[in-house]
HTML snippet that shows the backbone in 3Dmol.js (N, CA, C, O; Angstrom):
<script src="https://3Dmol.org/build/3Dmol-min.js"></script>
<div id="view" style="width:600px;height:400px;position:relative"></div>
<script>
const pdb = `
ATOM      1  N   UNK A   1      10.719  14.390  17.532  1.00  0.00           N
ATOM      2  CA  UNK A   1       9.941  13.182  17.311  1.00  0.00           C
ATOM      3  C   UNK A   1      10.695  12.296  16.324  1.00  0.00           C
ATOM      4  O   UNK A   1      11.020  12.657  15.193  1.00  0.00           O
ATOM      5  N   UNK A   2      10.980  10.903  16.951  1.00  0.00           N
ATOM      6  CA  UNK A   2      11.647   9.728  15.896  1.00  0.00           C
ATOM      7  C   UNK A   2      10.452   9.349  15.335  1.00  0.00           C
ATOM      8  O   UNK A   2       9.313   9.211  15.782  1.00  0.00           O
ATOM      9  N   UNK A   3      11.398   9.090  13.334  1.00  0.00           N
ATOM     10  CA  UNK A   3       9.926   8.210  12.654  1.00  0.00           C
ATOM     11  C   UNK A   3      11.163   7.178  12.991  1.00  0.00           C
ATOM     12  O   UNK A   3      12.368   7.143  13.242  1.00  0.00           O
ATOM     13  N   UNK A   4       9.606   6.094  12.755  1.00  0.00           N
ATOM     14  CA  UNK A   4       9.778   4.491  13.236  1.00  0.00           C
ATOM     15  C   UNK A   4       9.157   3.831  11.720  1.00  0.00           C
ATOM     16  O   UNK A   4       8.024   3.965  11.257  1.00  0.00           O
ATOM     17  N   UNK A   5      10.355   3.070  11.144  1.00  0.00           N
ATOM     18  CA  UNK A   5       9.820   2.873   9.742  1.00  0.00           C
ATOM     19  C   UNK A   5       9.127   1.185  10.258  1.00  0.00           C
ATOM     20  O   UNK A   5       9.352   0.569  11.300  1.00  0.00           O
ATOM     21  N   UNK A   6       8.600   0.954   9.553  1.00  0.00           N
ATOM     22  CA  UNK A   6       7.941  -0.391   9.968  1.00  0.00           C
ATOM     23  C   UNK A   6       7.965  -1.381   8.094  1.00  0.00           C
ATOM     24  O   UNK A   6       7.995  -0.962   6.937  1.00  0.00           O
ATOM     25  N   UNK A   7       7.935  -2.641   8.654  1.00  0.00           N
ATOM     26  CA  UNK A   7       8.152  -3.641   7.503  1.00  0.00           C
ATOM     27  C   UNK A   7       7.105  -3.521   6.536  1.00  0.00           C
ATOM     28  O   UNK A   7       6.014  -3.286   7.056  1.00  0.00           O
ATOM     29  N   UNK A   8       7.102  -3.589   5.582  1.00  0.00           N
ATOM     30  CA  UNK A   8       6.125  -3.738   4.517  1.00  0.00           C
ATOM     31  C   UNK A   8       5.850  -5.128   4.190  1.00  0.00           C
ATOM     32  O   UNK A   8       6.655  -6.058   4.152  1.00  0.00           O
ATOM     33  N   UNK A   9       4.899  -5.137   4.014  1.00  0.00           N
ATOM     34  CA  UNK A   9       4.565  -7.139   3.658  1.00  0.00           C
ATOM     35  C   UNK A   9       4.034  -6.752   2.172  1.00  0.00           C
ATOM     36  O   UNK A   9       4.169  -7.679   1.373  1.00  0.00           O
ATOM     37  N   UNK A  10       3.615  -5.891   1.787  1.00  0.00           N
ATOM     38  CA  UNK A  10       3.043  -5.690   0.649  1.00  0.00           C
ATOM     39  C   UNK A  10       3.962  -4.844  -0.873  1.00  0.00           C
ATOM     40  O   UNK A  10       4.360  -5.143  -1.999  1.00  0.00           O
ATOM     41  N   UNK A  11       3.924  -3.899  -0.124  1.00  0.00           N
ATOM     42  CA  UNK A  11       5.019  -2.993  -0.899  1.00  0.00           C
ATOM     43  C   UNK A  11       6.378  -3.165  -1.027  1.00  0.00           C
ATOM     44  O   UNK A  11       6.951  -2.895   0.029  1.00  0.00           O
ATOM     45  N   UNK A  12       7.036  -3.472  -1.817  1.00  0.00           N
ATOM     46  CA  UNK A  12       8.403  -3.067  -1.870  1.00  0.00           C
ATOM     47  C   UNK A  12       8.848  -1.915  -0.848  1.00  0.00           C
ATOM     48  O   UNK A  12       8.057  -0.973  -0.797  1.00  0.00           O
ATOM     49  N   UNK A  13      10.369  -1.800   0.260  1.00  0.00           N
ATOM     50  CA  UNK A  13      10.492  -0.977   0.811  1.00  0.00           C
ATOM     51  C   UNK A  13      11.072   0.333  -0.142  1.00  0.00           C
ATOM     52  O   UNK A  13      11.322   1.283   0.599  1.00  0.00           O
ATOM     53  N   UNK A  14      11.239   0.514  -1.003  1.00  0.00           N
ATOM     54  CA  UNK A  14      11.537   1.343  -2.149  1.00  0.00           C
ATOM     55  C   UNK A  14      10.310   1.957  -2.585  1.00  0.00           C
ATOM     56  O   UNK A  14      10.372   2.993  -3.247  1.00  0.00           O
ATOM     57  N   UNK A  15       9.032   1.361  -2.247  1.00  0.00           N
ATOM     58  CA  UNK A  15       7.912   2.152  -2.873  1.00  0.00           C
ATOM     59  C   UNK A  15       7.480   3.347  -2.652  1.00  0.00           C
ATOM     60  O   UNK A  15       7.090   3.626  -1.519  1.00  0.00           O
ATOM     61  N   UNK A  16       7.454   4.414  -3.796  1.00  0.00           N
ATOM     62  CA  UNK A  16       7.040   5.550  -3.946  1.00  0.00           C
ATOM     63  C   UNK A  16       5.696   5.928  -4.264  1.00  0.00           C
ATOM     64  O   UNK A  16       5.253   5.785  -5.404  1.00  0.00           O
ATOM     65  N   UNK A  17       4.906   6.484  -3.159  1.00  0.00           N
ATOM     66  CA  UNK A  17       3.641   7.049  -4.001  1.00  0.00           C
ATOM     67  C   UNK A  17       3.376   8.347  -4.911  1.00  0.00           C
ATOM     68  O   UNK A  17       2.351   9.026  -4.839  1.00  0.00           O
ATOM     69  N   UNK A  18       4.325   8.559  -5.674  1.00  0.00           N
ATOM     70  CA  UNK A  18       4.716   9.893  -5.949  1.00  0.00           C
ATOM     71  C   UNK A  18       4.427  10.119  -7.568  1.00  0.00           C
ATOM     72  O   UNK A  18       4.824  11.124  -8.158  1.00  0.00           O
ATOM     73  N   UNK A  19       3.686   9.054  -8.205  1.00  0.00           N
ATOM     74  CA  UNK A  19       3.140   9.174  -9.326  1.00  0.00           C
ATOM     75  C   UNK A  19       1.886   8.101  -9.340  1.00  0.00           C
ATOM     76  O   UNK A  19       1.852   7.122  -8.595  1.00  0.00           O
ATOM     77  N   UNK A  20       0.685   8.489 -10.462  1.00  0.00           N
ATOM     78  CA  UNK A  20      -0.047   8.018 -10.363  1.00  0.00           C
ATOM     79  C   UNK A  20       0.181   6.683 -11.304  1.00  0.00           C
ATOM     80  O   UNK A  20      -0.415   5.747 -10.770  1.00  0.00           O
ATOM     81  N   UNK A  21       0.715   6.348 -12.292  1.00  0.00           N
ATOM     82  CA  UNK A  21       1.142   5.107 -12.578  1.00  0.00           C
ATOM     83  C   UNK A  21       1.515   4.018 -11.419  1.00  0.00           C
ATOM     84  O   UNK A  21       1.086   2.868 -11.325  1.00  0.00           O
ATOM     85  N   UNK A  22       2.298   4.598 -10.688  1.00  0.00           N
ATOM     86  CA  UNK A  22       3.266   3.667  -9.253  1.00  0.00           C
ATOM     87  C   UNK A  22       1.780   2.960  -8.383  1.00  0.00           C
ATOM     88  O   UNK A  22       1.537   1.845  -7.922  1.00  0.00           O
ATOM     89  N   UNK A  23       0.993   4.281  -8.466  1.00  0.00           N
ATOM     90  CA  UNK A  23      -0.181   3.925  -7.603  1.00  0.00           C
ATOM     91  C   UNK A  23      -1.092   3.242  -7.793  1.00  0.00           C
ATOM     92  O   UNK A  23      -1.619   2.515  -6.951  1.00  0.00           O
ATOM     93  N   UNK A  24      -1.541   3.427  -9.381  1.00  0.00           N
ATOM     94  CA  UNK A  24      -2.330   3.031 -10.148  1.00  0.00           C
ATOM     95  C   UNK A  24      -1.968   1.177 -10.035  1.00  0.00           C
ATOM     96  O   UNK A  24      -2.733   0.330  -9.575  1.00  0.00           O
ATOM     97  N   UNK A  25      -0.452   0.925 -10.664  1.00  0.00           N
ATOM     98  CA  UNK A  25       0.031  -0.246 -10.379  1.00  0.00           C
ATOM     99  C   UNK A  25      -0.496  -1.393  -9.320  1.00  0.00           C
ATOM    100  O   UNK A  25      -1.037  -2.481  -9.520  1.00  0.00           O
ATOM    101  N   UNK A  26      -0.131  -0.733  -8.159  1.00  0.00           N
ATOM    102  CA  UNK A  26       0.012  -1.180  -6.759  1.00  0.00           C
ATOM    103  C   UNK A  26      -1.721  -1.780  -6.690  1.00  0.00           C
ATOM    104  O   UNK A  26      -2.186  -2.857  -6.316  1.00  0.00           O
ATOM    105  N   UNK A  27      -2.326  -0.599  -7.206  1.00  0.00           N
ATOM    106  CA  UNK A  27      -4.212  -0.943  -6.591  1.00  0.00           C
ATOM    107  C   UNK A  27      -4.561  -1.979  -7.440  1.00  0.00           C
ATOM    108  O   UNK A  27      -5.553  -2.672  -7.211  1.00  0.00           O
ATOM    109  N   UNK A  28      -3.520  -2.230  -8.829  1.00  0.00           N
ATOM    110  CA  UNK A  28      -4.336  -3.350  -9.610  1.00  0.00           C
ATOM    111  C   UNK A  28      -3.465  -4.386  -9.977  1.00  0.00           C
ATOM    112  O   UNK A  28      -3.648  -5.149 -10.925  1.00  0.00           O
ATOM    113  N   UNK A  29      -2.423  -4.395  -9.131  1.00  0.00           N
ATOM    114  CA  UNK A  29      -1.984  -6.003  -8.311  1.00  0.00           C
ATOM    115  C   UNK A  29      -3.093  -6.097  -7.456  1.00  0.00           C
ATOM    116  O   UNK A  29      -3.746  -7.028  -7.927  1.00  0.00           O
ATOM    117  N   UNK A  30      -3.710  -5.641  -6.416  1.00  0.00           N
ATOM    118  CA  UNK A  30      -4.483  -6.091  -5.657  1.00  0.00           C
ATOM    119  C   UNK A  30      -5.870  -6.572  -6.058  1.00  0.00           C
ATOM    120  O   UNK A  30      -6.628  -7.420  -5.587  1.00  0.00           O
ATOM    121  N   UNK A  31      -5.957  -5.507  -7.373  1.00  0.00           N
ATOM    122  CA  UNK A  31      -7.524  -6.116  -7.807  1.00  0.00           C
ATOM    123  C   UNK A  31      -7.536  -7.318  -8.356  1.00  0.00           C
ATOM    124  O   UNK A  31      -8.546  -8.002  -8.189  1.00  0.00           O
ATOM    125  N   UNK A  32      -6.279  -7.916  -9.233  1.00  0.00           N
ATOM    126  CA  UNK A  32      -5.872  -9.341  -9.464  1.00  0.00           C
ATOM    127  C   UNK A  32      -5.517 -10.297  -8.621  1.00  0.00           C
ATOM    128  O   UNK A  32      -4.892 -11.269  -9.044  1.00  0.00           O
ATOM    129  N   UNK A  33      -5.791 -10.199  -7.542  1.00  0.00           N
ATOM    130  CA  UNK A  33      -5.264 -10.867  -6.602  1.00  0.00           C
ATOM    131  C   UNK A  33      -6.404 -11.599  -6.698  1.00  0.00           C
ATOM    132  O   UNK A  33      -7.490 -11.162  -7.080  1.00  0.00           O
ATOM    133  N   UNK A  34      -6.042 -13.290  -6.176  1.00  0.00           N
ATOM    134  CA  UNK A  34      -7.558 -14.106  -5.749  1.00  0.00           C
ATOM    135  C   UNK A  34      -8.184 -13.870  -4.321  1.00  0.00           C
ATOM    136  O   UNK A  34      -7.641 -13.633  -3.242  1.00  0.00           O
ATOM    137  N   UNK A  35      -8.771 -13.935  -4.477  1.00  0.00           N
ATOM    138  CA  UNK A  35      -9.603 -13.491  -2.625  1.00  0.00           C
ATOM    139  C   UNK A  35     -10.563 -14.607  -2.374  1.00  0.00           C
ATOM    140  O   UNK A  35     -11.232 -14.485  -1.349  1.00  0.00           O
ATOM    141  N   UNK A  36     -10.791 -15.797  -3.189  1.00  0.00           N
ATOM    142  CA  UNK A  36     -11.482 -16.772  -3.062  1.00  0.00           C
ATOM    143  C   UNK A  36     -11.739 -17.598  -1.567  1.00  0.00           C
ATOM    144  O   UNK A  36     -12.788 -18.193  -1.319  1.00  0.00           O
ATOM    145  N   UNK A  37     -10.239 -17.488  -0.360  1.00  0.00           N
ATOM    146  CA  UNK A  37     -10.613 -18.146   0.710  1.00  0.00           C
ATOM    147  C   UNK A  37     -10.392 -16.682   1.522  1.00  0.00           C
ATOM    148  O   UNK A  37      -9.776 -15.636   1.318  1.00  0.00           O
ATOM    149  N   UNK A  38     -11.254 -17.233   2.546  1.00  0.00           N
ATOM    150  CA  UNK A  38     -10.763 -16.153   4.006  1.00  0.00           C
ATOM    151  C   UNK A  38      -9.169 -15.963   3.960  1.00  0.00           C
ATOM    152  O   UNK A  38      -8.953 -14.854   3.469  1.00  0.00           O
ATOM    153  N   UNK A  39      -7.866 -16.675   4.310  1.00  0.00           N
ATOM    154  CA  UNK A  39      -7.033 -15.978   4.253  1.00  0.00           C
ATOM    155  C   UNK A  39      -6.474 -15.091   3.342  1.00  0.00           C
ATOM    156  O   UNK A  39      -6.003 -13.967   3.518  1.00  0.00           O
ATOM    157  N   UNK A  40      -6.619 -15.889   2.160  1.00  0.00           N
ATOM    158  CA  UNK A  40      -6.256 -14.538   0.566  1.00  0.00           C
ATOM    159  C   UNK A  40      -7.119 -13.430   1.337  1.00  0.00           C
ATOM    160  O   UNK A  40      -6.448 -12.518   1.820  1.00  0.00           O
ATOM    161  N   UNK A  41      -8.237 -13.381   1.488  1.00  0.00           N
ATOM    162  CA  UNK A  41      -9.039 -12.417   1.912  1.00  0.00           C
ATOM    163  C   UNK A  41      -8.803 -11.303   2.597  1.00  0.00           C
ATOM    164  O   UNK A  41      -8.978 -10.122   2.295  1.00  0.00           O
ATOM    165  N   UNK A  42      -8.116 -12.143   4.170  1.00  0.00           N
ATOM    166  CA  UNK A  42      -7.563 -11.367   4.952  1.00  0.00           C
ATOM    167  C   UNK A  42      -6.147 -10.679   4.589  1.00  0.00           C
ATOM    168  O   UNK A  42      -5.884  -9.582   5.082  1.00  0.00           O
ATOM    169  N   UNK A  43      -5.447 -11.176   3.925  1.00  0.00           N
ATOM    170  CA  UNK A  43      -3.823 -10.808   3.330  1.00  0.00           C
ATOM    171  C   UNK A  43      -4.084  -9.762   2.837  1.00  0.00           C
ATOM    172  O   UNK A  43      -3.531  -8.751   3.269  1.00  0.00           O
ATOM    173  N   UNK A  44      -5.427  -9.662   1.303  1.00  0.00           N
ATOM    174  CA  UNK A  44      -5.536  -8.723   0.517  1.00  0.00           C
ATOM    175  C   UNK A  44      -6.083  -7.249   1.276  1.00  0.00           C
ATOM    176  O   UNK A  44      -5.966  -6.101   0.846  1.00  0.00           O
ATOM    177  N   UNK A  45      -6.757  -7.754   2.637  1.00  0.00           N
ATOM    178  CA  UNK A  45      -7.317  -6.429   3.321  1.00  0.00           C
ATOM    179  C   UNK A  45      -6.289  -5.842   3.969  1.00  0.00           C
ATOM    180  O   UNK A  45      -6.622  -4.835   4.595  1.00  0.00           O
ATOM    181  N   UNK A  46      -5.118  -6.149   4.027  1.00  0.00           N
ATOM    182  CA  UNK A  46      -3.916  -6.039   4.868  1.00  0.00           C
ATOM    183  C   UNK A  46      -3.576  -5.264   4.309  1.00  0.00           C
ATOM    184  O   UNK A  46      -3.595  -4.099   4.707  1.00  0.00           O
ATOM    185  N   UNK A  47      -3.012  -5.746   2.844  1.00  0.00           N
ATOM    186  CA  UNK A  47      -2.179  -4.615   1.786  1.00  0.00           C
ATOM    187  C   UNK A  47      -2.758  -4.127   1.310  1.00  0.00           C
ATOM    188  O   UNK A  47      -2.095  -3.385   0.586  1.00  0.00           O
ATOM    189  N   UNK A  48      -4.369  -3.895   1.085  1.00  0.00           N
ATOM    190  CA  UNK A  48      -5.159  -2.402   0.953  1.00  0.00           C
ATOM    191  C   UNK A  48      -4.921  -1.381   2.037  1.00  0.00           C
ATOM    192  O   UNK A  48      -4.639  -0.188   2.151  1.00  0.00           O
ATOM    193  N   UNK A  49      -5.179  -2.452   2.781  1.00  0.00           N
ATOM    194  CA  UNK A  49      -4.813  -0.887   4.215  1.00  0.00           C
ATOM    195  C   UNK A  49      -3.734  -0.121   4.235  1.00  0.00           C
ATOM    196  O   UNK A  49      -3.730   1.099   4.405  1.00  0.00           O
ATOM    197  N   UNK A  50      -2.133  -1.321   3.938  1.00  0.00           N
ATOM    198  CA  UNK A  50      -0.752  -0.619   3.816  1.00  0.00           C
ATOM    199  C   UNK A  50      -0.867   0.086   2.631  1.00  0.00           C
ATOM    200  O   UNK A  50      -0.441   1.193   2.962  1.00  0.00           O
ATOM    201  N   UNK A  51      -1.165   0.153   1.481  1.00  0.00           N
ATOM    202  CA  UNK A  51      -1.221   0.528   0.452  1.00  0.00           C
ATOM    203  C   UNK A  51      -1.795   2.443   0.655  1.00  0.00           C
ATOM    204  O   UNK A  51      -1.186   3.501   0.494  1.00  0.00           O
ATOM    205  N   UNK A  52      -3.298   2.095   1.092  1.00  0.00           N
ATOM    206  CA  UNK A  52      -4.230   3.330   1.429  1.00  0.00           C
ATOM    207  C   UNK A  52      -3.388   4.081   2.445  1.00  0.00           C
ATOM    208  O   UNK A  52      -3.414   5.302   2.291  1.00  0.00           O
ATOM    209  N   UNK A  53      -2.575   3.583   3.545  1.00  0.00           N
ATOM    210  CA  UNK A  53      -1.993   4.413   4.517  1.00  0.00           C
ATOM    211  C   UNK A  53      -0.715   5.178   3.706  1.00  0.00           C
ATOM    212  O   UNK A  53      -0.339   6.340   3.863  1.00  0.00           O
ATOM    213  N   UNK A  54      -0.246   4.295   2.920  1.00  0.00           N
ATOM    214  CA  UNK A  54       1.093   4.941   2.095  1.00  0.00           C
ATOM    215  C   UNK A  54       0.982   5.824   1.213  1.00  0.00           C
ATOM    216  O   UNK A  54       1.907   6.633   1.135  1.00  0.00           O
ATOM    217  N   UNK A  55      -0.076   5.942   0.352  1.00  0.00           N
ATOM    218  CA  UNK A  55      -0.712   7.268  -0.288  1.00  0.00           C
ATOM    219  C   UNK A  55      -1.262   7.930   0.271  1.00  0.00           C
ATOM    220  O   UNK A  55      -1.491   8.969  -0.347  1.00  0.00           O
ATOM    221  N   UNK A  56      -1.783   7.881   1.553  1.00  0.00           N
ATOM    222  CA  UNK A  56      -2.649   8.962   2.199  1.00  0.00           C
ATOM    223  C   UNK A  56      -0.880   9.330   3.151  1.00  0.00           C
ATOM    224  O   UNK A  56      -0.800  10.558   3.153  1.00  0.00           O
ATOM    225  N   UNK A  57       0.179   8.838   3.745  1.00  0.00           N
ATOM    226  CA  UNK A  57       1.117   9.476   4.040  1.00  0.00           C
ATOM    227  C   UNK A  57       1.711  10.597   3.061  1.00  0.00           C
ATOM    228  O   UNK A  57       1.834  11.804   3.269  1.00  0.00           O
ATOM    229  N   UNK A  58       2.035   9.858   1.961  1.00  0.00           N
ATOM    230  CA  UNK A  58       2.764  10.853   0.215  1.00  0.00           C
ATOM    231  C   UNK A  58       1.967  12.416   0.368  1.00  0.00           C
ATOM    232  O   UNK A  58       2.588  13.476   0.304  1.00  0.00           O
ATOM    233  N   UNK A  59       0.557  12.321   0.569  1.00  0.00           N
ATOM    234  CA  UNK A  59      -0.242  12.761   0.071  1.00  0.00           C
ATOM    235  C   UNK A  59      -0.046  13.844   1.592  1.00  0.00           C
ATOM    236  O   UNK A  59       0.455  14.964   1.495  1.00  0.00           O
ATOM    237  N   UNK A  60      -0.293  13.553   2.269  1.00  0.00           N
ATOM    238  CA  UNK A  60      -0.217  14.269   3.436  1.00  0.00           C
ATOM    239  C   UNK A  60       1.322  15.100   3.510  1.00  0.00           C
ATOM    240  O   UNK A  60       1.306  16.329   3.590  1.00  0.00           O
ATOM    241  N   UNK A  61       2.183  14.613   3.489  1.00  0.00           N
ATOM    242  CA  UNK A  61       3.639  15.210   3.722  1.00  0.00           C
ATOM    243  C   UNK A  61       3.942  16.307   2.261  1.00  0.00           C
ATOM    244  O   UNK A  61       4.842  17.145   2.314  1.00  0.00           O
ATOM    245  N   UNK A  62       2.997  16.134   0.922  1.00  0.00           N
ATOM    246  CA  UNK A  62       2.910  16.839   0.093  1.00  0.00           C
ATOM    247  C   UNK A  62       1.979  18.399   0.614  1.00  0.00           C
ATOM    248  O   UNK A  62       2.067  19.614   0.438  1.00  0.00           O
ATOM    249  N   UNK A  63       1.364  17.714   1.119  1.00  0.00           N
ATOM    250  CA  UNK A  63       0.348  19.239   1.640  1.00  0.00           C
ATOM    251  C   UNK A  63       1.064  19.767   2.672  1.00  0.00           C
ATOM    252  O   UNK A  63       1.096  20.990   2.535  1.00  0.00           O
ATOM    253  N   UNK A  64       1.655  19.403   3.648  1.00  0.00           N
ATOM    254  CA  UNK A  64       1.740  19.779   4.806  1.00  0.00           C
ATOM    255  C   UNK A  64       3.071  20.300   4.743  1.00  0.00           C
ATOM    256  O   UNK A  64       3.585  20.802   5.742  1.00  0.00           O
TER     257      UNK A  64
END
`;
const viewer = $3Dmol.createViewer("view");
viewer.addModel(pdb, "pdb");
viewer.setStyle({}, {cartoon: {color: "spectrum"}});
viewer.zoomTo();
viewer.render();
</script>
């Protein structure tokens, strides 16, 4: 099975979820973020999702 790396719009491609500072970081750029119109809105739900998928990957390949 090929991995297929895909672009990050959010993260740096260097980003590590491999400490909780790195992580901690990442979730509170987002909580500073403005979300005042629908698109900020939609952007910020984007890079929660990339964000949540990239620690739940770390997190997974650690257990498994």
């Amino acid at each position: 099975m090929s991995e297929t790396a895909y672009p990050r719009d959010f993260l740096a491609a260097d980003f590590a979820a491999n400490s909780l500072e790195s992580i901690e970081a990442a979730y509170q750029q987002l909580l500073d973020r403005d979300i005042s119109t629908r698109e900020a809105l939609e952007q910020w739900s984007r890079a929660w999702s990339a964000l949540d998928s990239c620690v739940a990957e770390a997190s997974a390949s650690r257990d498994g």
